[in-house]
MILO-372555 format. One record per residue: y, x, z of N, C-alpha, C in turn; residue in one letter. Coordinates in steps of 0.1 Angstrom, whole numbers, plus 5000, padded with zeros to 4 digits. Example, Ala and Ser with C-alpha at 12.3 -4.5 7.8 and 13.67 -1.06 7.14 Angstrom:
494351325078495551235078496751325078A497851285071498951375071500051295079S
end
This chain:
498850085000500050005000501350095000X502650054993503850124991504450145003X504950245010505850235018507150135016X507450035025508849945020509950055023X511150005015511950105015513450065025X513350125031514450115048515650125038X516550005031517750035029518850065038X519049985052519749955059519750065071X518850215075518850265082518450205094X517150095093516850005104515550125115X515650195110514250255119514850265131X515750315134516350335153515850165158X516550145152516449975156514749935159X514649915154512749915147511850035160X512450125159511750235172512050175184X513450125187513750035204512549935205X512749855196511749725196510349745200X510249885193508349845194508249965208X509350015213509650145231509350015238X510349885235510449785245508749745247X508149675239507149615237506049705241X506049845237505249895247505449935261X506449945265507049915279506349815286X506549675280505949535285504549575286X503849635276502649605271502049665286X502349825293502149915300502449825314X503249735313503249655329503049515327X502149475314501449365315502249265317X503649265313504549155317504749105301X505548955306504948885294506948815293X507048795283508948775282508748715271X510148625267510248585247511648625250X511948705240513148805234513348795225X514548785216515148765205515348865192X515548895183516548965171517848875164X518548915166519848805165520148895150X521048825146521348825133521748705120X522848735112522548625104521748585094X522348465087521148435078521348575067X520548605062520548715051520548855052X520748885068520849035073519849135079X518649005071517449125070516449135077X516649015089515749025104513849015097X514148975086512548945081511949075077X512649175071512349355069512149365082X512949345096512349405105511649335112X511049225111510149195118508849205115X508849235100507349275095507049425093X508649505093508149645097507549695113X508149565123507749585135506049565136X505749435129504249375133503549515124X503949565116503249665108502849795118X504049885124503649955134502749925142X503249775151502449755160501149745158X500349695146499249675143498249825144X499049935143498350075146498650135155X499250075167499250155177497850155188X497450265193496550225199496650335213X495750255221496250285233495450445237X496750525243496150625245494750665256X494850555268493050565272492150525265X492050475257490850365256490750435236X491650475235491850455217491250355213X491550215215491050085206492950065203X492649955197493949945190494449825203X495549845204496449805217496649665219X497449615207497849425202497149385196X497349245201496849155192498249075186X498449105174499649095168499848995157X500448875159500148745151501548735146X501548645130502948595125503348445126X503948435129504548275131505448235120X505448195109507048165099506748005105X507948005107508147865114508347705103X508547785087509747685080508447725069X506947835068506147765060504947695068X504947655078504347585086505447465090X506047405085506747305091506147135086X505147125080504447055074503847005083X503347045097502647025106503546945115X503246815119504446765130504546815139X503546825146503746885161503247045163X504347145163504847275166503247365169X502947275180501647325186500447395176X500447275169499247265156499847415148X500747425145501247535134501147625140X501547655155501747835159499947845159X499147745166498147805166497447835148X497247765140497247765126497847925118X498547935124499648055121498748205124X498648165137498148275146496448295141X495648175136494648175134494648285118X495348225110495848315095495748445096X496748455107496848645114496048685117X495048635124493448695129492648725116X492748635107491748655096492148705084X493248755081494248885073493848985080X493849005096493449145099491949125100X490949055099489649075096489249135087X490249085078489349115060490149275058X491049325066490849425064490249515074X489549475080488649575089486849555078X487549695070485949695068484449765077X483849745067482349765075482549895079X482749995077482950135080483650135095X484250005100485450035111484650015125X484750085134484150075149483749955150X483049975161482249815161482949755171X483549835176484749785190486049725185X486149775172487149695164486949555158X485949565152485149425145485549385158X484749375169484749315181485749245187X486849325188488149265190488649125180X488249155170488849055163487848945160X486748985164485948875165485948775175X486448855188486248775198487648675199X489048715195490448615194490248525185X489448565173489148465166488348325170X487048375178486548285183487448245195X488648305203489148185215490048115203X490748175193491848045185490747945182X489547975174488947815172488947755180X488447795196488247695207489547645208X490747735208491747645209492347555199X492147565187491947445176491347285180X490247355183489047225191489847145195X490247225205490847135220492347035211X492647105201494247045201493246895187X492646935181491846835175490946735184X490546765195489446695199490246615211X491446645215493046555222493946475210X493546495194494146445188495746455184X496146615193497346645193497746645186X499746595177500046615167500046545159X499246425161499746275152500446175161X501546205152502746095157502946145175X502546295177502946305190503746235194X505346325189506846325194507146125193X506746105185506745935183506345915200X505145935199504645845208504945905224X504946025225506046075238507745975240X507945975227509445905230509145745231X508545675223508045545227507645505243X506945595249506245575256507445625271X507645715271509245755281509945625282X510445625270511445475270510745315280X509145345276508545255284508045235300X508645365302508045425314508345335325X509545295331509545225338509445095337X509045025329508844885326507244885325X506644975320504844975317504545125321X504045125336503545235338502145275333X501445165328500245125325499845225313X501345235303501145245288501045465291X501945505302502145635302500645665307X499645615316498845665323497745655309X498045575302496745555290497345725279X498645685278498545795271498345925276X498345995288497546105293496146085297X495645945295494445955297493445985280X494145945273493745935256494046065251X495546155252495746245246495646395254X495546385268495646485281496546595271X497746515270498746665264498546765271X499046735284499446895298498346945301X497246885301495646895301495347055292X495646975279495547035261496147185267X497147215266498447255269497647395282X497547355293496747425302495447485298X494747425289493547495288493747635276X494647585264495047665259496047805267X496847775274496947875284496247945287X495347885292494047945297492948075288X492647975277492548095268493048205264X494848165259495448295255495348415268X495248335280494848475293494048565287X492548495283491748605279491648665271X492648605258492748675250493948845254X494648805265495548905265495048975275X494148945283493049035291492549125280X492449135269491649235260492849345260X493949275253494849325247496249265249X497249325247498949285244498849195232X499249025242499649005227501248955221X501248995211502549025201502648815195X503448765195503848655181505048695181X505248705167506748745160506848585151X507748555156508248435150509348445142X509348425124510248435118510548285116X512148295109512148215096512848035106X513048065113513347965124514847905116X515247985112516947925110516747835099X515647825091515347775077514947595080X514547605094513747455096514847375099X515147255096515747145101516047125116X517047135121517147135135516447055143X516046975145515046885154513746925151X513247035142512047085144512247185149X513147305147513647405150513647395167X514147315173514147245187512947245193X512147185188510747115190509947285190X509647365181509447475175509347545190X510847595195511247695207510547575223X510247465223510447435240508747405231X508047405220506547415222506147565227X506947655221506847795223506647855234X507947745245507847795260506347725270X506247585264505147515267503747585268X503847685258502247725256502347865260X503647965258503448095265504448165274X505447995281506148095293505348105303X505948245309504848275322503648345321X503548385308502148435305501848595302X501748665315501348795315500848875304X501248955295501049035287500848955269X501548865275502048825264503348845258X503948875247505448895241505248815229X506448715231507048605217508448675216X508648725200509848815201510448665187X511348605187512048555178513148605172X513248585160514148635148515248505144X516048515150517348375152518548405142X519148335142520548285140521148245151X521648295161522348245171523048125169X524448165162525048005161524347905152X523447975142522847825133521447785147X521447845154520847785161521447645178X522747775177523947665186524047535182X524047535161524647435156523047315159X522147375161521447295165520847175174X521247285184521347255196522347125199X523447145190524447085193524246935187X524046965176523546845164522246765171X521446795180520246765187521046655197X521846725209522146695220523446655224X523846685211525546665213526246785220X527846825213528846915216528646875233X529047015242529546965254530746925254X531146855259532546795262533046765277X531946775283532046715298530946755309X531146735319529646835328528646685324X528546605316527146565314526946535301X527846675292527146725284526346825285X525446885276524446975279525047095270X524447255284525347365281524147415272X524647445259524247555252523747625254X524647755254523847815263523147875272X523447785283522347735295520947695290X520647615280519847595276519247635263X519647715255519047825247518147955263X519047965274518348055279517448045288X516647905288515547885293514247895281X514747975271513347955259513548115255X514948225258515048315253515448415267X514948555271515148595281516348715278X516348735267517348855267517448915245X518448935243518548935231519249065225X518449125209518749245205519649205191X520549265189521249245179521549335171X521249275156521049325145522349335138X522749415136523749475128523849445109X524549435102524849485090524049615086X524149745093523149835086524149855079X523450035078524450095068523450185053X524150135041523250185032522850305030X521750385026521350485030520750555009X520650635010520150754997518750684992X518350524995517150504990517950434984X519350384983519750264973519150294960X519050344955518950384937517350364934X516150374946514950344946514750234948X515750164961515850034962515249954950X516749934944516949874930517249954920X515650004914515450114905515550024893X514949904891515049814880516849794872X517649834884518949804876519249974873X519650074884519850164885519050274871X518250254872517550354858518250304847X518950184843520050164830521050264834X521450354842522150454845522250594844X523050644838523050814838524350844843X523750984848525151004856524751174868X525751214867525651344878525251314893X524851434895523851384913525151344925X526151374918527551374929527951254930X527951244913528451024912527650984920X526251024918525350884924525750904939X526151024943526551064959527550974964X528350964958529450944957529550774958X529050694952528050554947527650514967X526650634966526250574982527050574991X527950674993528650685001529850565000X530550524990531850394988530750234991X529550224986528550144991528650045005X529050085013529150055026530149945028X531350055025533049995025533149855012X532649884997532249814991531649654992X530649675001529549545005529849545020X530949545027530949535040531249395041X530049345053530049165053529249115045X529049125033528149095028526549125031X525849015036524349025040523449085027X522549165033521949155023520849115012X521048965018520248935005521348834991X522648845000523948824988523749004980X523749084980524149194978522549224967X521649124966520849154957520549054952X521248924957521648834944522448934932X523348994938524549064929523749144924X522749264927522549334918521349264905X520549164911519749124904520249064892X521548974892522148904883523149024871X523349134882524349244873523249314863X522149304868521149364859520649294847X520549184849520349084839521449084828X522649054832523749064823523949214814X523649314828523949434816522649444809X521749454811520249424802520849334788X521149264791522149184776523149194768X524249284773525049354766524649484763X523649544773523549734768522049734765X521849844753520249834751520249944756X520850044760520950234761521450244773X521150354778521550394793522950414791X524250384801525450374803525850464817X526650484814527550584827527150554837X527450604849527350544861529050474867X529650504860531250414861530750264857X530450264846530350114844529150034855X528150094858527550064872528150024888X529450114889530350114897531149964894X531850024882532649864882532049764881X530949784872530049594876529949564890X529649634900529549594915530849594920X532049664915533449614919533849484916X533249424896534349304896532849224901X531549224906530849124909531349084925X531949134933532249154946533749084948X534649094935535749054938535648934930X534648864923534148764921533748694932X532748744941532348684952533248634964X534348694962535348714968536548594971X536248564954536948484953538448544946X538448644944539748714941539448714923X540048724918540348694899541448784894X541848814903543248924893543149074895X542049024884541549164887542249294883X543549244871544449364870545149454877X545249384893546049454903545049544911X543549494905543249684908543549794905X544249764892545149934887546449954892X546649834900548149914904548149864918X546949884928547149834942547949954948X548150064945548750114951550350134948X550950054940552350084935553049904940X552549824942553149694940552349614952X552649584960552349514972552049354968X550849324965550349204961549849114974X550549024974550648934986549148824991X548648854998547248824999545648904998X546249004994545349084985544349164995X544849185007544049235017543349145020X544049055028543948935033542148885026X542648865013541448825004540048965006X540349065004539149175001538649205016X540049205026539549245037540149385038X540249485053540649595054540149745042X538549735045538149815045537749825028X538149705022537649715006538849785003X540249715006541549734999542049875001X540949955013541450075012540850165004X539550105000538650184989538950204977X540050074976540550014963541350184966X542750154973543650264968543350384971X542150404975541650534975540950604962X539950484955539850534943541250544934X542050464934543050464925543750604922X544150674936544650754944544050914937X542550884937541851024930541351004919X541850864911541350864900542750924884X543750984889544751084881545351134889X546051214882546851364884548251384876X549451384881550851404877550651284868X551851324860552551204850552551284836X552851154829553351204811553951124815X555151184806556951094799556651114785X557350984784557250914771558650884764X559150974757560450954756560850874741X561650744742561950714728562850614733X562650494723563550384729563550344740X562250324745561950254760561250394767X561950454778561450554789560750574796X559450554798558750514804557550654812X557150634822556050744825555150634833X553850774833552350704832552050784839X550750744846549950814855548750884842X548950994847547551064837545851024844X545450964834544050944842542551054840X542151094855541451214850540051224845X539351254844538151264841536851264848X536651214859535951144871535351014870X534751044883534250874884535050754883X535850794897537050704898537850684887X538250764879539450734865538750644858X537250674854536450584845536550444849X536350464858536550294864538050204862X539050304868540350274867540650214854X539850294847540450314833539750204825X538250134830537750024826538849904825X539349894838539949734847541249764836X542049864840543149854829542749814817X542149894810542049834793541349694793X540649614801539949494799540849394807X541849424818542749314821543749374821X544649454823545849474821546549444804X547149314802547349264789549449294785X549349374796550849474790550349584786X551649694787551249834786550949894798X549849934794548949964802549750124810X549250124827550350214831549850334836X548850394826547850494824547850524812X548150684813547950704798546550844799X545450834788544450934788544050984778X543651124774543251174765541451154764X541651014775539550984774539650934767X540250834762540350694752539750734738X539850884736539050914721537450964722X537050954731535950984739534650894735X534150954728532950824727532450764734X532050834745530750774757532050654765X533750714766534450594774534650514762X534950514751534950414742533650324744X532350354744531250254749531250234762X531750254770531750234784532950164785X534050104777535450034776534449874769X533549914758533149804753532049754763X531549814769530449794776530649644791X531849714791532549644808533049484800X533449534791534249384785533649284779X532149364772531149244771530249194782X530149274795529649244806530849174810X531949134813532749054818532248904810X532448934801532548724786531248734789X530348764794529148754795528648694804X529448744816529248734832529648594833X531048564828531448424831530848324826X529748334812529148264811528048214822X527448314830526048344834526648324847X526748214852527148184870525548204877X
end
């Protein structure tokens, strides 16, 4: 299997996570902890680079392998009404993905292990089938509450017919022995994707079946506020002390939470997205150069917006270029796809952000783009030419760099005066195709939303 490729420099992050968990694992204490983050910022790379480590760690007495390490996606199990049914279903999948890779050649203490969780999840299947758990649960919990003090008759039938807390306890009971073997791990993704009233249901089944439970760890991958917005949409805004506190009650399902960062891009970009990047030629410094403005470039932007953009920039230049192109026109495609995303359109005042104080313009890109802006601008020429005749005029000489190529793109494709660069590249063949190149990727782009 490929090594996945760490764009975001997540391994520090990724190393805390799995220090913590073996921490827990070593004092047999059992917690549900968080990965915060937003939607798009990646928490799914690290939660499956985490279950990946964890899956080969093995304990230094014993050398058997340590966890028993299960995946939960919450939102492709949401088909299931009642939560219960799906983590165990989930968890069952996990056991028998890592069977099929234990081949015959593997210790027989290993088979073993996975033989034996396998057989407690079926028993716990049983039990949630042979209680009937999960049809029309939540219905009939709420039917039946409402009825409570008018027919006590109707609540005692229904724990006599479904023994939920019964169900609930014995499965407890099991995962003990299961975690008597081993540490066990559920990494629950994908939570932010479900509909909030399942999403809800999801976290207090979570606490139902494994707060309290010694050597056990439920580590969840959230959205904090799309999870607030849940909460809220569930129970109603507080407004008053009998409204209900957020969270106060997010923190009876979550004990303590790790937060995920933006990340900063790192020298695998270009392997990343080798599919766009190999339409590129260009010196080892440009592309240096590329990684390094990358950051300031895509700052705020999550990243799976930032490979919408490259995926769709690849497509488009794939249709205007049959031949490898500069690495400037690579640059600018991810400048005007960004100030597209942006929302910003005028794009001519990239050639002159540093001479003319355009009102909004930060405002709109943000600190850290608008200074990248006048920074390339800044190194992209050198002194002036005078132009002497009727009209007097002088020009910035544009140089022969990364930066000028780019400069020198936005001017000749939007600047529709005289242009306030003058270059001896303009007779240049490779910038003559790299002038046509940007401008059929632009009529192109606006076709292709």
């Amino acid at each position: 299997m490929n090594k996945r490729i760490d764009l975001l420099n997540r391994e520090t992050f990724i190393d805390n996570v799995i220090q913590l968990v073996c921490q827990l694992s070593e004092n047999k204490k059992g917690c549900c902890f968080a990965i915060e983050g937003g939607w798009g910022i990646g928490k799914t790379f690290v939660v499956e680079e985490i279950e990946a480590q964890l899956r080969v760690l093995q304990s230094e007495e014993t050398c058997e392998d340590r966890f028993f390490v299960f995946h939960y996606n919450c939102w492709q199990h949401d088909y299931y009404e009642e939560p219960a049914i799906a983590i165990v279903s989930a968890m069952q999948n996990s056991i028998m993905e890592d069977q099929n890779m234990v081949n015959g050649e593997a210790e027989n203490i290993v088979r073993a292990g996975y033989q034996f969780v396998g057989e407690q999840l079926k028993k716990i299947a049983g039990l949630y089938l042979e209680n009937k758990i999960g049809i029309n649960l939540i219905e009939w919990v709420q039917e039946i509450s409402e009825r409570k003090e008018s027919n006590e008759a109707a609540s005692h039938k229904f724990d006599t017919l479904f023994n939920f807390n019964q169900t609930i306890e014995k499965v407890r009971q099991n995962l003990r022995e299961i975690a008597g073997k081993r540490t066990v791990v559920l990494m629950v993704d994908e939570l932010d994707r479900c509909v909030p009233q399942y999403a809800i249901k999801v976290m207090e089944r979570l606490h139902h079946i494994f707060y309290g439970l010694d050597n056990i760890v439920v580590i969840m991958a959230i959205d904090r506020k799309q999870l607030e917005h849940s909460v809220e949409e569930m129970f109603g805004i507080a407004k008053d002390s009998s409204s209900i506190d957020v969270e106060k009650y997010l923190k009876k399902f979550i004990d303590f939470s790790m937060l995920l960062d933006h990340g900063a891009v790192n020298a695998s970009l270009a392997e990343k997205y080798s599919f766009y990047f190999d339409r590129f030629t260009g010196s080892e410094s440009d592309l240096k150069r590329i990684y390094e403005i990358w950051p300031a470039l895509f700052y705020g932007i999550d990243i799976r917006r930032q490979e919408k953009i490259i995926e769709k920039a690849n497509i488009v230049h794939s249709v205007v270029c049959n031949e490898k192109a500069d690495l400037s026109v690579l640059l600018f495609e991810m400048i005007y796809e960004v100030l597209k995303l942006l929302k910003f359109y005028d794009m001519k005042y990239v050639v002159t952000v540093n001479d003319v104080k355009h009102t909004g313009m930060e405002a709109a890109l943000g600190k850290r783009r608008m200074d990248l802006l006048k920074k390339m601008e800044n190194e992209s020429w050198s002194g002036n030419v005078e132009y002497v005749g009727e009209i007097h005029e002088t020009k910035k000489r544009i140089l022969f760099n990364l930066y000028g190529r780019v400069i020198w793109y936005f001017a000749k494709t939007f600047y529709d005066e005289d242009l306030p660069y003058a270059s001896k590249l303009s007779s240049k063949e490779d910038v003559k195709k790299g002038v046509k190149t940007v401008e059929k990727y632009c009529r192109f782009g606006e076709i292709l939303q």
